[in-house]
C-alpha positions as CSV (number, residue, x, y, z in Angstrom):
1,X,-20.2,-5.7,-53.1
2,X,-20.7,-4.7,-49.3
3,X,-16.7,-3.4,-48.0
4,X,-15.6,-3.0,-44.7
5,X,-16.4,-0.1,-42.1
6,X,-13.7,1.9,-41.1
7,X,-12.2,-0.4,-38.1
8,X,-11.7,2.6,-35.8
9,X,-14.4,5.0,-36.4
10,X,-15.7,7.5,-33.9
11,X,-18.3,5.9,-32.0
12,X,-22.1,6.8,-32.7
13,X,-22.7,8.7,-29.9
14,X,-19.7,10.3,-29.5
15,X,-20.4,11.6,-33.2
16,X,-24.1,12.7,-32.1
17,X,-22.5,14.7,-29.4
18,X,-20.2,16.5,-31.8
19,X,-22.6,17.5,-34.0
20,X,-24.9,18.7,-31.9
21,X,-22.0,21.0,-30.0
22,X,-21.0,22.2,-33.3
23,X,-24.7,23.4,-34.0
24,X,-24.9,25.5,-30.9
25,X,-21.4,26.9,-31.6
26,X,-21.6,27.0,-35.3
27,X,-24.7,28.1,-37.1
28,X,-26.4,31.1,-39.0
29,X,-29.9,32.8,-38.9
30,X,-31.3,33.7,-42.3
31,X,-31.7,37.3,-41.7
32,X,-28.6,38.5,-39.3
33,X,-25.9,36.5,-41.3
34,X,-26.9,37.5,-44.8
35,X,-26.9,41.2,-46.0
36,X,-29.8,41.1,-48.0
37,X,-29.8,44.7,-48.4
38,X,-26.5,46.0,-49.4
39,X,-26.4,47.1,-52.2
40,X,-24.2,44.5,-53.7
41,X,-26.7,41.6,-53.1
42,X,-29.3,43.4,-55.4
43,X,-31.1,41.3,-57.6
44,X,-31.1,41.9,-60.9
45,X,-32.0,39.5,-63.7
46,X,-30.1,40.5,-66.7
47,X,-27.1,40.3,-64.0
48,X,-24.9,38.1,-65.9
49,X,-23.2,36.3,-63.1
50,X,-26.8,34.7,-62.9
51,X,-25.6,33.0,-66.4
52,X,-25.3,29.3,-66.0
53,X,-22.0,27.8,-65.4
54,X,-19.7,26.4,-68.3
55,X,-19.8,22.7,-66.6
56,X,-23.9,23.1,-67.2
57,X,-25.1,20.5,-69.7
58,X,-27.5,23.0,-70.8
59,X,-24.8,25.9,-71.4
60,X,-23.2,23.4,-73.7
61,X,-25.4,23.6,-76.3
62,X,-25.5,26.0,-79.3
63,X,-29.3,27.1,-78.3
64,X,-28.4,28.6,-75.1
65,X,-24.9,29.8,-76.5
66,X,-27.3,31.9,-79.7
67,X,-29.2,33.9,-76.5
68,X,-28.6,37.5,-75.5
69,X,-26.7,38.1,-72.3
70,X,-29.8,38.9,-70.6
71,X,-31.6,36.1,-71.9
72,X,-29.1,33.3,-70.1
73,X,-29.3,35.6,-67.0
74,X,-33.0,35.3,-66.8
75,X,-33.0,31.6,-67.4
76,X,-30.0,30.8,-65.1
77,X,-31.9,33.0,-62.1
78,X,-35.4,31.1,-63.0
79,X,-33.8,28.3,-63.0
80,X,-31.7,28.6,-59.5
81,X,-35.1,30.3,-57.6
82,X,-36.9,27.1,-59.5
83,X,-34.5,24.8,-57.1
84,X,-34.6,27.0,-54.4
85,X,-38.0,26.7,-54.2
86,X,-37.7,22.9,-54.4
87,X,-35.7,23.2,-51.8
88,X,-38.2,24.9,-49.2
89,X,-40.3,22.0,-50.3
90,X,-37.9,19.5,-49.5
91,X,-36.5,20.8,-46.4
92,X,-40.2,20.7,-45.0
93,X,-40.6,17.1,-45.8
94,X,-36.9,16.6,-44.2
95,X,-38.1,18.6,-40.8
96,X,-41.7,16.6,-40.7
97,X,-39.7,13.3,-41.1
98,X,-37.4,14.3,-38.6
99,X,-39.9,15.4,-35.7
100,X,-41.8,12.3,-36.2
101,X,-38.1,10.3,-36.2
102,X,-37.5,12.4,-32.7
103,X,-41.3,11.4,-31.0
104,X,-39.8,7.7,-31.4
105,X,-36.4,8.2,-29.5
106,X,-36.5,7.7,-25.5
107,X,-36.1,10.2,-22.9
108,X,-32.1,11.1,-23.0
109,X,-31.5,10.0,-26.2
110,X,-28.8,12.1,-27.9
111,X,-30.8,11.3,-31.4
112,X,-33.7,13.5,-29.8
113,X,-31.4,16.8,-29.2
114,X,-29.7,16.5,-32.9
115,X,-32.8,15.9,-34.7
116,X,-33.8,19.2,-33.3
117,X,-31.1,21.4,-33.8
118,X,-31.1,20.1,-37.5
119,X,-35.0,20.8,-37.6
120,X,-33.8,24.3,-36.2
121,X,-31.3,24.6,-39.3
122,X,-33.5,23.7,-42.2
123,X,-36.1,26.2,-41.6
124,X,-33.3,28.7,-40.8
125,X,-32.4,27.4,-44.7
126,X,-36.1,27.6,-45.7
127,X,-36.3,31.2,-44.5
128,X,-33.4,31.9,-46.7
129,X,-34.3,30.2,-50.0
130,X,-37.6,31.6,-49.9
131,X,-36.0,35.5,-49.1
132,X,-34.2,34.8,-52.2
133,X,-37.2,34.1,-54.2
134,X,-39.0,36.6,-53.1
135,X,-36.6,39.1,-54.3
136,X,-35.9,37.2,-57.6
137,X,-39.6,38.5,-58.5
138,X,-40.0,35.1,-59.8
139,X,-43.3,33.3,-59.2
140,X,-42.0,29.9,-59.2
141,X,-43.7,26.4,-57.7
142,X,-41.8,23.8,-56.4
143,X,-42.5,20.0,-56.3
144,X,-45.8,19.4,-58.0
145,X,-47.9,16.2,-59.4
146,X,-46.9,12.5,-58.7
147,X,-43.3,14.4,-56.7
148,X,-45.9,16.6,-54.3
149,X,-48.0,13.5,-54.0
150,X,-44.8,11.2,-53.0
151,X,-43.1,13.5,-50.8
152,X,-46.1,13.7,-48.9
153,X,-45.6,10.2,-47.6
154,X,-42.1,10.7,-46.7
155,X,-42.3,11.9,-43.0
156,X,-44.6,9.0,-41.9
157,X,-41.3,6.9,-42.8
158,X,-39.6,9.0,-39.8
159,X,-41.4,6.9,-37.6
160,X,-42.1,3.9,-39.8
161,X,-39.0,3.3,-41.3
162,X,-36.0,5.5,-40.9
163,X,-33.7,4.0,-42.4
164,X,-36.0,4.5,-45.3
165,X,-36.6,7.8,-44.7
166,X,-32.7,9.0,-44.2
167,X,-32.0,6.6,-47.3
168,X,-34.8,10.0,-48.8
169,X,-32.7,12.1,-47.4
170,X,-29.3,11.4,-48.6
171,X,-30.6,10.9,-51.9
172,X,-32.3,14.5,-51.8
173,X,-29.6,16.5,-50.0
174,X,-26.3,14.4,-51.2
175,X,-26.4,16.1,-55.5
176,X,-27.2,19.3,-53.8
177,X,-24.6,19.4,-52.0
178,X,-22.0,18.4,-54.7
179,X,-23.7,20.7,-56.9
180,X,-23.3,23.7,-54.4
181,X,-19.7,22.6,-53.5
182,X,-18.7,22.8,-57.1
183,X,-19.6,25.9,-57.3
184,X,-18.3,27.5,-54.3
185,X,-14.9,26.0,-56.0
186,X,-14.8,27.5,-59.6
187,X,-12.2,29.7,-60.2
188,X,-13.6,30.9,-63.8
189,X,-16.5,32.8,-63.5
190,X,-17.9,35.8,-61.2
191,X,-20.4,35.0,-58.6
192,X,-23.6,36.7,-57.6
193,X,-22.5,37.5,-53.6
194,X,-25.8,36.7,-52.2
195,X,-25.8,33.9,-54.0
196,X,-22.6,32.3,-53.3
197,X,-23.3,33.5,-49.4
198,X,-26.4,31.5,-49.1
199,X,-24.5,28.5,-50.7
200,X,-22.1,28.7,-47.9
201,X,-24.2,29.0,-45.2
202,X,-26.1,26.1,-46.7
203,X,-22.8,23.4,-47.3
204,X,-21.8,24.3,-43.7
205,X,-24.9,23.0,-42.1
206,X,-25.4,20.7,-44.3
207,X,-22.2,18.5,-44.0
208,X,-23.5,17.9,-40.3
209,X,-26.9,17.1,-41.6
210,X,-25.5,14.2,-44.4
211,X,-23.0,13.0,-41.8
212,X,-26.2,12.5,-38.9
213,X,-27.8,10.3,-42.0
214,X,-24.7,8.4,-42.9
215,X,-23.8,7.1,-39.0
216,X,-27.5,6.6,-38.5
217,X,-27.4,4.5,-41.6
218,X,-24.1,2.6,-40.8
219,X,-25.1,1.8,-37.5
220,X,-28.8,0.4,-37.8
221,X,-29.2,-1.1,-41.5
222,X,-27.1,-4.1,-40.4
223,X,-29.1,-4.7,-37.4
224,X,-32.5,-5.2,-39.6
225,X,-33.9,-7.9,-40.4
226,X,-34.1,-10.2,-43.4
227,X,-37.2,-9.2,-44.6
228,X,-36.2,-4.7,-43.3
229,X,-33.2,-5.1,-45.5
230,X,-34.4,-6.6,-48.5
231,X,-37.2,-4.2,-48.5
232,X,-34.4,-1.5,-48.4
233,X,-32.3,-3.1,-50.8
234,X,-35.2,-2.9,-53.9
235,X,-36.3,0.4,-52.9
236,X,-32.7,1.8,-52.9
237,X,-32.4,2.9,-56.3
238,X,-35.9,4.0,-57.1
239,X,-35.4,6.5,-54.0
240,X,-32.2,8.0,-55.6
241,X,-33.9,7.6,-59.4
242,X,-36.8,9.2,-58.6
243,X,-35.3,11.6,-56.0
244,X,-32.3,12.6,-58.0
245,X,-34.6,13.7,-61.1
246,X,-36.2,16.7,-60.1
247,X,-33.0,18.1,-58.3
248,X,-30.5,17.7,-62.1
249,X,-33.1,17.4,-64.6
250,X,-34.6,20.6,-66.2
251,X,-38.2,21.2,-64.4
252,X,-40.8,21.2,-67.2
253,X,-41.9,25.2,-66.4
254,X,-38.5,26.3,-66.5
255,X,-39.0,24.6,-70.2
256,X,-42.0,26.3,-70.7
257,X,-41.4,29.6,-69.9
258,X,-38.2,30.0,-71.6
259,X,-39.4,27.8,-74.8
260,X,-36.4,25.9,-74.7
261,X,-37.1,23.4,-77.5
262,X,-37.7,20.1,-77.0
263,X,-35.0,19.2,-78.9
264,X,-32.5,20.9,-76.9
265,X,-34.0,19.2,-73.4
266,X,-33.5,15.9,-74.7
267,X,-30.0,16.6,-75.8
268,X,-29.4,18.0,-72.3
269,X,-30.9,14.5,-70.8
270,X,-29.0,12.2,-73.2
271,X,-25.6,13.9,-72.9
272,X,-22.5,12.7,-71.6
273,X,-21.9,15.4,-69.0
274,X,-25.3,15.3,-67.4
275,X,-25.4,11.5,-66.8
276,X,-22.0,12.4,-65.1
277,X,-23.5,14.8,-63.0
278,X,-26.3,12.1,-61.7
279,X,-23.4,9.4,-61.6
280,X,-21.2,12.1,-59.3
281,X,-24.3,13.2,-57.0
282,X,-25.2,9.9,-55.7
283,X,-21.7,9.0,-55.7
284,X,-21.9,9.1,-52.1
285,X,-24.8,7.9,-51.1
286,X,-24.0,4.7,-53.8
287,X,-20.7,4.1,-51.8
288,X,-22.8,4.2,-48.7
289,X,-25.2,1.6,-50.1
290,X,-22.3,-0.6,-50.9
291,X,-20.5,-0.3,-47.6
292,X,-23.6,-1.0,-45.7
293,X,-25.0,-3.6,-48.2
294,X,-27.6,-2.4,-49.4
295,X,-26.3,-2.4,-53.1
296,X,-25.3,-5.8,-53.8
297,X,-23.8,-7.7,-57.0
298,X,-27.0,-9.5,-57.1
299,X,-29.2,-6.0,-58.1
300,X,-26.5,-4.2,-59.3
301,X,-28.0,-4.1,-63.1
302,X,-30.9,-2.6,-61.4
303,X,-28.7,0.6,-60.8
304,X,-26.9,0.0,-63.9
305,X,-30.2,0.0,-65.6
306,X,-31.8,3.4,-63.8
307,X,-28.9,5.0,-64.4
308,X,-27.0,5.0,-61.4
């Protein structure tokens, strides 16, 4: 299943260079580049551009169609400061990893400077998500139980195994990102301004961050070792399985607090258009794992069989 690399690619370093020119020339601080008091950008949850989106497996369904206005605005807010907050989580596991990534890189090495400007850009994004909790007046959590537990063993991989640990952060940043990118380009629909601002802001930096973790991976999984790779190859779907859950799947309080019946959750998880969803968000990082062999005809059921 492994393809061919692109035969003329920009070299590594020359890519590492780019990036990290673009984030001096090209970035955004939470506060100065987003008008979080104009008037427009106030919160309000029975807004109903907070409403989730037609494409949303959940919105499909008769249960959340039979709610008032302000009762999809208040779930579709809960729900988006629910993954923001995820996010704050995540992007602090991503900055660990990546300062322990950095204290492994040799004096002069251009993988030292771009692993800090990115650590520099995700707690820019931090500040921002968590503004926009703050001011949902939702008191949300983030990653909790066995996902707290495993996410705390993440950054150690930085330094242990990165191509382990950038394998984590494709498969945590990549769904995002098409989620966020799909909705920057619907047409039906008004948008919340804050909201779609912070998505922009976000996508932007973030395409330099998932194309760092893609060059990284093309260039050093095919120099590992036997023994590195097939180690890489089994864990390779259980990272995007187990990764991929909490970011698409409906978080258990967000159930809770809005009694969406149980029912209705597992006809969310069992439809068509959600499996899509997973399927499309790992798309890349799948193509990835076949370009670079990591996802091979030998373990493909193995996807097949989690989903992927």
């Amino acid at each position: 299943m492994q393809t061919a690399l692109p035969a003329h690619r920009e070299p590594y370093i020359d890519v590492l260079g780019r990036l990290s020119a673009r984030s001096v020339t090209k970035h955004h601080d939470a506060y100065a580049d987003v008008g979080w008091d104009d008037p427009e950008n106030a919160v309000d949850r029975d807004d109903p551009r907070f409403e989730l989106s037609e494409d949303d497996p959940l919105a499909a369904t008769a249960w959340y169609r039979a709610l008032s206005s302000g009762a999809r605005a208040r779930l579709g807010l809960h729900h988006m400061v629910r993954m923001m907050k995820t996010g704050v989580e995540f992007e602090a596991v991503l900055s660990r990893g990546l300062l322990e990534f950095a204290s492994t890189r040799p004096n002069g090495s251009p993988e030292f400077r771009y692993a800090y400007h990115e650590v520099i850009e995700e707690s820019q994004h931090s500040l921002m998500f968590q503004e926009f909790v703050n001011r949902s007046g939702f008191d949300v959590r983030g990653l909790g139980g066995l996902e707290a537990f495993g996410a705390r063993r993440v950054p150690r991989l930085g330094r242990a195994f990165p191509e382990v640990f950038f394998l984590h952060v494709l498969a945590g940043e990549t769904p995002i990102d098409w989620v966020q990118r799909r909705a920057l380009a619907r047409s039906g629909g008004p948008q919340h301004p804050l909201v779609r601002r912070i998505m922009q802001i976000h996508v932007t930096e973030e395409a330099r961050h998932l194309c760092f973790a893609e060059r990284f991976m093309e260039e050093n999984v095919p120099r590992l070792g036997a023994v590195a790779r097939a180690r890489l190859r089994l864990y390779a779907p259980f990272i995007l399985a187990g990764t991929v859950a909490p970011m698409l799947r409906l978080p258990g309080d967000i159930v809770r607090a809005h009694s969406i019946p149980a029912g209705v959750v597992r006809e969310v998880h069992a439809s068509a258009v959600h499996r899509a969803r997973i399927r499309e968000g790992i798309r890349p990082v799948r193509d990835l794992c076949a370009r670079i062999g990591i996802l091979t005809p030998r373990l493909q059921w193995l996807w097949t069989w989690l989903g992927l």
